[in-house]
Biopython code that builds the backbone (N, CA, C, O; Angstrom):
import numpy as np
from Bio.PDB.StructureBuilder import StructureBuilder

atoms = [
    (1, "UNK", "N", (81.304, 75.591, 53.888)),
    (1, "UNK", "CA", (82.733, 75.764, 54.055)),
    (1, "UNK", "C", (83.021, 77.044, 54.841)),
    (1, "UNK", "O", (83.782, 77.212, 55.794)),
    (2, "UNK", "N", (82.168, 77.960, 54.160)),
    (2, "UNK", "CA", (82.459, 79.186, 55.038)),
    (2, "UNK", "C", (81.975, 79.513, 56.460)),
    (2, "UNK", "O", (82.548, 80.309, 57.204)),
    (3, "UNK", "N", (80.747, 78.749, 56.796)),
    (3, "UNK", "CA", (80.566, 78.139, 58.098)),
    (3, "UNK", "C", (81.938, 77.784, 59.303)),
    (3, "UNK", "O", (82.286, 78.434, 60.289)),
    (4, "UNK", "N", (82.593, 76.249, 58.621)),
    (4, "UNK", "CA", (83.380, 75.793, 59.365)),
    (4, "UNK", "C", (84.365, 76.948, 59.913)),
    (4, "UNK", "O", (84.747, 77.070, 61.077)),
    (5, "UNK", "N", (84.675, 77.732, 58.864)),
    (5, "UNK", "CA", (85.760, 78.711, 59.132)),
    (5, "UNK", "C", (85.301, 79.411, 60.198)),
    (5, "UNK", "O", (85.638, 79.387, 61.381)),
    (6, "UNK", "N", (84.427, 80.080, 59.571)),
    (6, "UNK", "CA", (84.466, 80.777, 60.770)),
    (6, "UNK", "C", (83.977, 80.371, 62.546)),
    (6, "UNK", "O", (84.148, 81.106, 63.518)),
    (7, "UNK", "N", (83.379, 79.060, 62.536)),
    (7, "UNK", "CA", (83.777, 78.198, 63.632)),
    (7, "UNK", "C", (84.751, 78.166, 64.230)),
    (7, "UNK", "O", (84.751, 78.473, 65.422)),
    (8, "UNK", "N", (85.844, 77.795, 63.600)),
    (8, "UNK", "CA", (87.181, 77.380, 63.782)),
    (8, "UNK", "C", (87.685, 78.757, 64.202)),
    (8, "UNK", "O", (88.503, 78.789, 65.121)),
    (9, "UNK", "N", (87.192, 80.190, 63.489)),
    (9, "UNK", "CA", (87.970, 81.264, 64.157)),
    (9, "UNK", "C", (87.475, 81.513, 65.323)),
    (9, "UNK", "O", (88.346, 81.976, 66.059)),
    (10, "UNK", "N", (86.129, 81.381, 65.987)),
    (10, "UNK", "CA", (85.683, 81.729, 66.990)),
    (10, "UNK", "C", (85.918, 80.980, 67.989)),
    (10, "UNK", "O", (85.806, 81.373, 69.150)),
    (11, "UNK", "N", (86.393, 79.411, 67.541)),
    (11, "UNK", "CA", (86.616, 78.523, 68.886)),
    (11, "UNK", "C", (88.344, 79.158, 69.275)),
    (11, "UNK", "O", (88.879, 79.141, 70.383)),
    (12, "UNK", "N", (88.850, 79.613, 68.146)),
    (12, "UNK", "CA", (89.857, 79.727, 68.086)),
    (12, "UNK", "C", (90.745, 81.377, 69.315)),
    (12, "UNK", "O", (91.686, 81.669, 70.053)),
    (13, "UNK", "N", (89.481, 81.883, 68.673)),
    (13, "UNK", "CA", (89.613, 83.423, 69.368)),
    (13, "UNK", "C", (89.223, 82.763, 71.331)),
    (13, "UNK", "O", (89.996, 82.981, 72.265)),
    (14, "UNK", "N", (87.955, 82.034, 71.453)),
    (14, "UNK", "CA", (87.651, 81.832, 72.247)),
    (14, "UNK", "C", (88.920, 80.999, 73.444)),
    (14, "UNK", "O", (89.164, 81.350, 74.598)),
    (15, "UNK", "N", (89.264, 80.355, 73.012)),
    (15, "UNK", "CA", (90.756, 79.674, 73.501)),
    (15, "UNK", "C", (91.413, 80.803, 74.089)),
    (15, "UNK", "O", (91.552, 80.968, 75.301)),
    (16, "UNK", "N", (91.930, 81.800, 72.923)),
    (16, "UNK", "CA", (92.832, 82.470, 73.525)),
    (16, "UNK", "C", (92.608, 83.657, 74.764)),
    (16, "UNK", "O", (93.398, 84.109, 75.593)),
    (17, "UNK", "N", (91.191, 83.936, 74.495)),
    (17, "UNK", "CA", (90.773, 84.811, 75.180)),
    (17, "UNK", "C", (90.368, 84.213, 77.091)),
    (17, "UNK", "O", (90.212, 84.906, 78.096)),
    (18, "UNK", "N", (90.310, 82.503, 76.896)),
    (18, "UNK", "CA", (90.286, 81.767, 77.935)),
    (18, "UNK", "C", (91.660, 81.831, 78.718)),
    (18, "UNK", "O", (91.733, 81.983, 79.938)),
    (19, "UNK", "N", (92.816, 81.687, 77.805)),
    (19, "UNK", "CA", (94.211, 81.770, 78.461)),
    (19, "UNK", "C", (94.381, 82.736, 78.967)),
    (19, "UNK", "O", (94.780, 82.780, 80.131)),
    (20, "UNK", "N", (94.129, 83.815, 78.247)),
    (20, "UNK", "CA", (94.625, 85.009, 78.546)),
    (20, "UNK", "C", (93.578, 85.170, 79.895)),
    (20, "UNK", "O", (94.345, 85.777, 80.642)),
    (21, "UNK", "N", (92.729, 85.064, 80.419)),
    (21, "UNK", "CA", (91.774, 85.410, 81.444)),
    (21, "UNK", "C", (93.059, 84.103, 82.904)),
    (21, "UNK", "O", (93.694, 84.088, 83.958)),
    (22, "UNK", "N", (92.798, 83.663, 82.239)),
    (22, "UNK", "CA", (93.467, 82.670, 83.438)),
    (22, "UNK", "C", (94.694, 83.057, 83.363)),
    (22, "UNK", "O", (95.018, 83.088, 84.550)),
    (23, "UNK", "N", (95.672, 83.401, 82.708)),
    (23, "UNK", "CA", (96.971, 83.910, 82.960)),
    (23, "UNK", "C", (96.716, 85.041, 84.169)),
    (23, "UNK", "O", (97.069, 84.839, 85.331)),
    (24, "UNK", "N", (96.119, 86.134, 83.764)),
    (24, "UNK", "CA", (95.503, 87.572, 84.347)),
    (24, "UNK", "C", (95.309, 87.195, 85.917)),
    (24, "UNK", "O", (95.952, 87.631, 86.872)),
    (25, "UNK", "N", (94.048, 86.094, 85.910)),
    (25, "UNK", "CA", (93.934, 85.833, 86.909)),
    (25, "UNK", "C", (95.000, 85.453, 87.770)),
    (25, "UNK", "O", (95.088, 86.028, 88.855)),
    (26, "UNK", "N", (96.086, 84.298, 87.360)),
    (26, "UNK", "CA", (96.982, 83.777, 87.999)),
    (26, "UNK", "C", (98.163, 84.945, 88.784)),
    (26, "UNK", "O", (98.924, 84.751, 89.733)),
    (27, "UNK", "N", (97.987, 85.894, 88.139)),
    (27, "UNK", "CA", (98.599, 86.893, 87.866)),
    (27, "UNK", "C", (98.467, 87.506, 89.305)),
    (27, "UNK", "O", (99.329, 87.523, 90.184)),
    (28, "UNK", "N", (97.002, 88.077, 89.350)),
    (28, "UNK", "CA", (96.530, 88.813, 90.171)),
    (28, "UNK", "C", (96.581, 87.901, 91.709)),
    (28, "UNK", "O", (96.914, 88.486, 92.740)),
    (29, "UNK", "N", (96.162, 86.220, 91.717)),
    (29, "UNK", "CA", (95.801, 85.561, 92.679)),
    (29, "UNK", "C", (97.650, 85.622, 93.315)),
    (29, "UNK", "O", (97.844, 85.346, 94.499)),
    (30, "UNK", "N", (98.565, 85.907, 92.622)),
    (30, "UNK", "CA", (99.861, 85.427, 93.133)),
    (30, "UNK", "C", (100.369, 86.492, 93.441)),
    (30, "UNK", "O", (101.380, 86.331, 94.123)),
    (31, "UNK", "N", (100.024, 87.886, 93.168)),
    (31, "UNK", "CA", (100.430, 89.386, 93.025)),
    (31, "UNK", "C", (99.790, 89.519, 95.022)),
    (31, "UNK", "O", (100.386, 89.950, 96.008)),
    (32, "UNK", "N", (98.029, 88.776, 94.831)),
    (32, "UNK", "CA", (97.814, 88.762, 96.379)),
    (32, "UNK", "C", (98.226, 87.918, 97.388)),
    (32, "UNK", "O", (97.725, 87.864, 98.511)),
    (33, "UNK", "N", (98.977, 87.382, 97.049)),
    (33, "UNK", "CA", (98.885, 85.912, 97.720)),
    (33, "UNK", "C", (100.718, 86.807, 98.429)),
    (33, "UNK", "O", (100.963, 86.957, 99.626)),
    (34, "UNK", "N", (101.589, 87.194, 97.363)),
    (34, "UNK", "CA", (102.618, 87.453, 98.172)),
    (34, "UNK", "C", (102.071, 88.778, 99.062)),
    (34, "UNK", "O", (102.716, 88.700, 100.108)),
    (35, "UNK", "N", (101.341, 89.754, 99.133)),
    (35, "UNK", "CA", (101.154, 90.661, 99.603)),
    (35, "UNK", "C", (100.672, 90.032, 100.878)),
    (35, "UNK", "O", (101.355, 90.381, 101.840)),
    (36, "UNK", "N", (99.831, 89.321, 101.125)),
    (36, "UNK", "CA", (98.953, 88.648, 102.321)),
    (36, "UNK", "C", (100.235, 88.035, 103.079)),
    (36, "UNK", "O", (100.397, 88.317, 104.266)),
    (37, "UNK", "N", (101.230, 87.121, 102.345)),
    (37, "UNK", "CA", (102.278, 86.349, 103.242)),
    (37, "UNK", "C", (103.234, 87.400, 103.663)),
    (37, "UNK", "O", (104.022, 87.125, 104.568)),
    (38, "UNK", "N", (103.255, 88.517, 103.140)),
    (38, "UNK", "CA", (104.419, 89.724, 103.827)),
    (38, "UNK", "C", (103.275, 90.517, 104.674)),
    (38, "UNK", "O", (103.726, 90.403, 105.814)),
    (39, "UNK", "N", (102.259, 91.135, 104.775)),
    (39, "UNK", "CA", (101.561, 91.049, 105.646)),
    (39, "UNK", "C", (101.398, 90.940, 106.787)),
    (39, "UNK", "O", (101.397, 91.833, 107.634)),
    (40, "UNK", "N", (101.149, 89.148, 106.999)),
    (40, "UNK", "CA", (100.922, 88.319, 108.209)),
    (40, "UNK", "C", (102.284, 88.104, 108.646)),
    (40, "UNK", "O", (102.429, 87.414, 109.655)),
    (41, "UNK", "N", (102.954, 88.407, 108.269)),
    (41, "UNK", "CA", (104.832, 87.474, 108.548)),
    (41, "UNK", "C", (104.750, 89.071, 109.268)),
    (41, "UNK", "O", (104.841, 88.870, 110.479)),
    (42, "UNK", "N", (104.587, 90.881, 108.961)),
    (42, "UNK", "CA", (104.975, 91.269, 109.482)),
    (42, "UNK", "C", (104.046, 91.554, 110.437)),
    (42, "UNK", "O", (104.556, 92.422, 111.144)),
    (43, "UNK", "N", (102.779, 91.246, 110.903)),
    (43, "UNK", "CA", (102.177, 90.720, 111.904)),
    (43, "UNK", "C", (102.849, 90.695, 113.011)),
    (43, "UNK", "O", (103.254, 91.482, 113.866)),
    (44, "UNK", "N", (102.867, 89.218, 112.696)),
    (44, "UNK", "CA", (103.455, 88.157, 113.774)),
    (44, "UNK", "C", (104.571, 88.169, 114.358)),
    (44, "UNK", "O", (105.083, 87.581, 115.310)),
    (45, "UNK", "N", (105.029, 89.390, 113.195)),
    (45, "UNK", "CA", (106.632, 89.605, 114.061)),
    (45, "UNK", "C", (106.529, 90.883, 115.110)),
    (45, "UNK", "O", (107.444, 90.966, 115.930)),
    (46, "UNK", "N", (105.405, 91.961, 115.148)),
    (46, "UNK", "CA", (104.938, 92.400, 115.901)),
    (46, "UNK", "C", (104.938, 92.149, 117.260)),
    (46, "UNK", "O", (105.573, 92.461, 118.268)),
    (47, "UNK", "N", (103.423, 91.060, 116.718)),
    (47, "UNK", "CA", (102.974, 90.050, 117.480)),
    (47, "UNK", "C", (103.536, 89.937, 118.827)),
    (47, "UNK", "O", (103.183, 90.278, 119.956)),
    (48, "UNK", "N", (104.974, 89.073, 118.071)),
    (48, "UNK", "CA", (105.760, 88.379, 118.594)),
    (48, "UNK", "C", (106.753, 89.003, 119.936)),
    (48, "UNK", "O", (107.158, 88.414, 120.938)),
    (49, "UNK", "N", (106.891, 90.037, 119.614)),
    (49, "UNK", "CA", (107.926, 91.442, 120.301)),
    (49, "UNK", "C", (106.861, 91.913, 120.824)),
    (49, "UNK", "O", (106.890, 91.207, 121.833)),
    (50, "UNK", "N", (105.946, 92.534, 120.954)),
    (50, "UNK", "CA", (104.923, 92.630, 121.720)),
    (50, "UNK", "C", (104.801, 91.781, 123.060)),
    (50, "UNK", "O", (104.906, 92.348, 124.147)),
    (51, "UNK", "N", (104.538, 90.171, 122.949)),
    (51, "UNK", "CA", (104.023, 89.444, 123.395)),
    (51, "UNK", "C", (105.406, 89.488, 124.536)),
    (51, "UNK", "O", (105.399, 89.718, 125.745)),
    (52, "UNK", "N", (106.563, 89.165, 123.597)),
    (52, "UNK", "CA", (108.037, 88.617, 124.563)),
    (52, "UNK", "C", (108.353, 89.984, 125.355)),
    (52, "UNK", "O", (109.247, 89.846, 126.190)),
    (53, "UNK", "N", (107.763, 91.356, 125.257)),
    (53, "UNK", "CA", (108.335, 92.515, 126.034)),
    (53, "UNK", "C", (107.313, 92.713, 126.768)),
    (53, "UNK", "O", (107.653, 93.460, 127.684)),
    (54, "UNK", "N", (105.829, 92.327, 126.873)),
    (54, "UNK", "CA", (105.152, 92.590, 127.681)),
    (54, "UNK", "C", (104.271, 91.913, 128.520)),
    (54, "UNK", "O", (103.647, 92.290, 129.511)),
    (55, "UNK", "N", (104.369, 90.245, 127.615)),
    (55, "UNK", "CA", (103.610, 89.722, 128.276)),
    (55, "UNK", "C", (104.012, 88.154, 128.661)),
    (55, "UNK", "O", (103.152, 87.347, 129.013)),
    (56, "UNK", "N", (104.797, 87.969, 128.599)),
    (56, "UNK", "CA", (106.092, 87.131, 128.859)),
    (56, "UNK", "C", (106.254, 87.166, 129.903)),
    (56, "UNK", "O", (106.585, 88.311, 130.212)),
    (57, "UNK", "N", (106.200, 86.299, 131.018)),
    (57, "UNK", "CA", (106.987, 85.743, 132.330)),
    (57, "UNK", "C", (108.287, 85.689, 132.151)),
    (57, "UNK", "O", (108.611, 85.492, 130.980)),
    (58, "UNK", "N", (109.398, 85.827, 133.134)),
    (58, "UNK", "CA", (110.266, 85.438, 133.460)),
    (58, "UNK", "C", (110.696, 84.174, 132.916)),
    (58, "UNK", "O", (110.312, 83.118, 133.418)),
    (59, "UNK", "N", (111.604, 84.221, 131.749)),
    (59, "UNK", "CA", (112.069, 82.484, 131.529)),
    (59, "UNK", "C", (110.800, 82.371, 130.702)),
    (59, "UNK", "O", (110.830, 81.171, 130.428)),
    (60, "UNK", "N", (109.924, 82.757, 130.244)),
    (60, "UNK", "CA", (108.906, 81.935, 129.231)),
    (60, "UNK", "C", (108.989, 81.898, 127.981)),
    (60, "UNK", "O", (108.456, 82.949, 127.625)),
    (61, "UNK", "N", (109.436, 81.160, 126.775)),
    (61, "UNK", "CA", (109.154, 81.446, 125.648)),
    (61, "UNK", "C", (108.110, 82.179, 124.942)),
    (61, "UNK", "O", (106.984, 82.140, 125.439)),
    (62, "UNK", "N", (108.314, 82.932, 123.722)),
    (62, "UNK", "CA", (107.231, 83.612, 123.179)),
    (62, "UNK", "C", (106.028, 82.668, 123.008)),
    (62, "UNK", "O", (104.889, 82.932, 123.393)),
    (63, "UNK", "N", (106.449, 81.414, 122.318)),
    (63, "UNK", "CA", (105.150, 80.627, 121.946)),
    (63, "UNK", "C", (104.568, 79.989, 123.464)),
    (63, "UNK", "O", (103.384, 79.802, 123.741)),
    (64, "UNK", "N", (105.258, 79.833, 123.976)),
    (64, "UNK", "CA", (104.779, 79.419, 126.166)),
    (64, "UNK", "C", (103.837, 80.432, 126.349)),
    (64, "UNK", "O", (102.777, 80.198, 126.930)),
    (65, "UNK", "N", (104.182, 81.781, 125.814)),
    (65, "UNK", "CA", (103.301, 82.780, 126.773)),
    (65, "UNK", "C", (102.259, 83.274, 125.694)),
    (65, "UNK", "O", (101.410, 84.152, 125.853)),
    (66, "UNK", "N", (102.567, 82.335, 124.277)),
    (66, "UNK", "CA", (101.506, 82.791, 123.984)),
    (66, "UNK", "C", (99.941, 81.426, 124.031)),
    (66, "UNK", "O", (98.749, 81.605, 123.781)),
    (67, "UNK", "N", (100.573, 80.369, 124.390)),
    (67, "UNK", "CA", (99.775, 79.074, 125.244)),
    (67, "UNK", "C", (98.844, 79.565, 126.014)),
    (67, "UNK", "O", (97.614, 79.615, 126.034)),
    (68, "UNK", "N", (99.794, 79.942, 126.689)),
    (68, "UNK", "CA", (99.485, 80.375, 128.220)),
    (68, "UNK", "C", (97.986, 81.521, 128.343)),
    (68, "UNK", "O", (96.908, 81.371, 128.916)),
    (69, "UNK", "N", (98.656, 82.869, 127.363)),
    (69, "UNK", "CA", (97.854, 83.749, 127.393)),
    (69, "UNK", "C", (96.338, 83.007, 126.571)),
    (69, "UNK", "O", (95.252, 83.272, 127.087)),
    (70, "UNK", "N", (96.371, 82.210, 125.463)),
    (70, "UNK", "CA", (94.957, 81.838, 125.061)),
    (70, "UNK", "C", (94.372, 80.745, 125.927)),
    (70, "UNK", "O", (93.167, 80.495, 125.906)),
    (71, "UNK", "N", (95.404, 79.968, 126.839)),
    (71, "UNK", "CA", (94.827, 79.067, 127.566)),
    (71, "UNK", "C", (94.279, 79.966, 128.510)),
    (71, "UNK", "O", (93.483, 79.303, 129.177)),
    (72, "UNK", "N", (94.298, 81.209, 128.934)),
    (72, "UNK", "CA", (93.538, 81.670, 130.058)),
    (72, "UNK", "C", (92.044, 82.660, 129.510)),
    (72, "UNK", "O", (91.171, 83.034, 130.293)),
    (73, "UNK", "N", (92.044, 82.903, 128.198)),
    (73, "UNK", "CA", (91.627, 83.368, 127.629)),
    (73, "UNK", "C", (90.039, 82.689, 127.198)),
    (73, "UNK", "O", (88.957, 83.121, 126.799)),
    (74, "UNK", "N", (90.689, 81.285, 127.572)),
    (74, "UNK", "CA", (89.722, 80.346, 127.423)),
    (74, "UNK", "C", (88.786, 80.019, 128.308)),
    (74, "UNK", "O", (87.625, 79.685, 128.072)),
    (75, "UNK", "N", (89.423, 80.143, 129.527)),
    (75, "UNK", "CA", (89.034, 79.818, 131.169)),
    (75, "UNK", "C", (87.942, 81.197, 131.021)),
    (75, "UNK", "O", (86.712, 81.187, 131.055)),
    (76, "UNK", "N", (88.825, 82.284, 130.857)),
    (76, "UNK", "CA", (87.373, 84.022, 131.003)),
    (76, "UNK", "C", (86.439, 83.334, 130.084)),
    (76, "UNK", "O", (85.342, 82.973, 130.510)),
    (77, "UNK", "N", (86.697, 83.180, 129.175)),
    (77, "UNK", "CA", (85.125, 82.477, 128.130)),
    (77, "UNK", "C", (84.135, 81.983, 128.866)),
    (77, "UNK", "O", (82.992, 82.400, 129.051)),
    (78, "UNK", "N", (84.950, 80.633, 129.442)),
    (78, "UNK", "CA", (83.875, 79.494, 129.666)),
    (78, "UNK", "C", (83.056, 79.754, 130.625)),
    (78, "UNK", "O", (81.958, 79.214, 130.754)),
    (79, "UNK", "N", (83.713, 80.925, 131.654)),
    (79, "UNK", "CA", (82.897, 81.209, 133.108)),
    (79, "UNK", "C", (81.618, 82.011, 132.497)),
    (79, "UNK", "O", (80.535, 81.964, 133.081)),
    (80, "UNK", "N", (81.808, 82.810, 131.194)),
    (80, "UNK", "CA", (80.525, 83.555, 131.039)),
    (80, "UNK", "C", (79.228, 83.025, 130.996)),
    (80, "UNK", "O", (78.259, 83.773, 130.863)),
]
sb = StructureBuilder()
sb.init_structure("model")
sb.init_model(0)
sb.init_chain("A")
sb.init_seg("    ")
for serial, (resi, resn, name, xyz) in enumerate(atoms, 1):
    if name == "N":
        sb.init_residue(resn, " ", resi, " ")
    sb.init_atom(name, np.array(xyz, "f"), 0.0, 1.0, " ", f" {name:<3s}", serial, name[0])
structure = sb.get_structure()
């Protein structure tokens, strides 16, 4: 009898100590997860103003010139 018990407390402790690890974790994975998406968002907005003030044609959209710039980027590659 005194067996089962204390079974029952250790599966019992064990449970909680499982939640609590995965809460923690969830915790931490979502604590990084917004840090990484504010991050890259302020990146790209860089990026972006960068690209449209300096490397932008006349009349080209940001995402056109940024085509443009990896499509040529591609061409220097392939000749090596």
């Amino acid at each position: 009898m005194s067996r089962s018990k204390l079974v029952e407390a250790n599966e019992k402790i064990a449970k909680n100590v499982t939640e609590g690890f995965n809460n923690m974790s969830d915790g931490v994975v979502s604590g990084y997860k917004k840090i990484e998406n504010a991050v890259v968002g302020g990146y790209t907005k860089i990026e972006d103003k960068f690209v449209e003030r300096y490397l932008a044609h006349e009349g080209e959209s940001v995402e056109e010139a940024k085509a443009r710039l990896k499509k040529e980027q591609e061409e220097l590659n392939n000749r090596k």
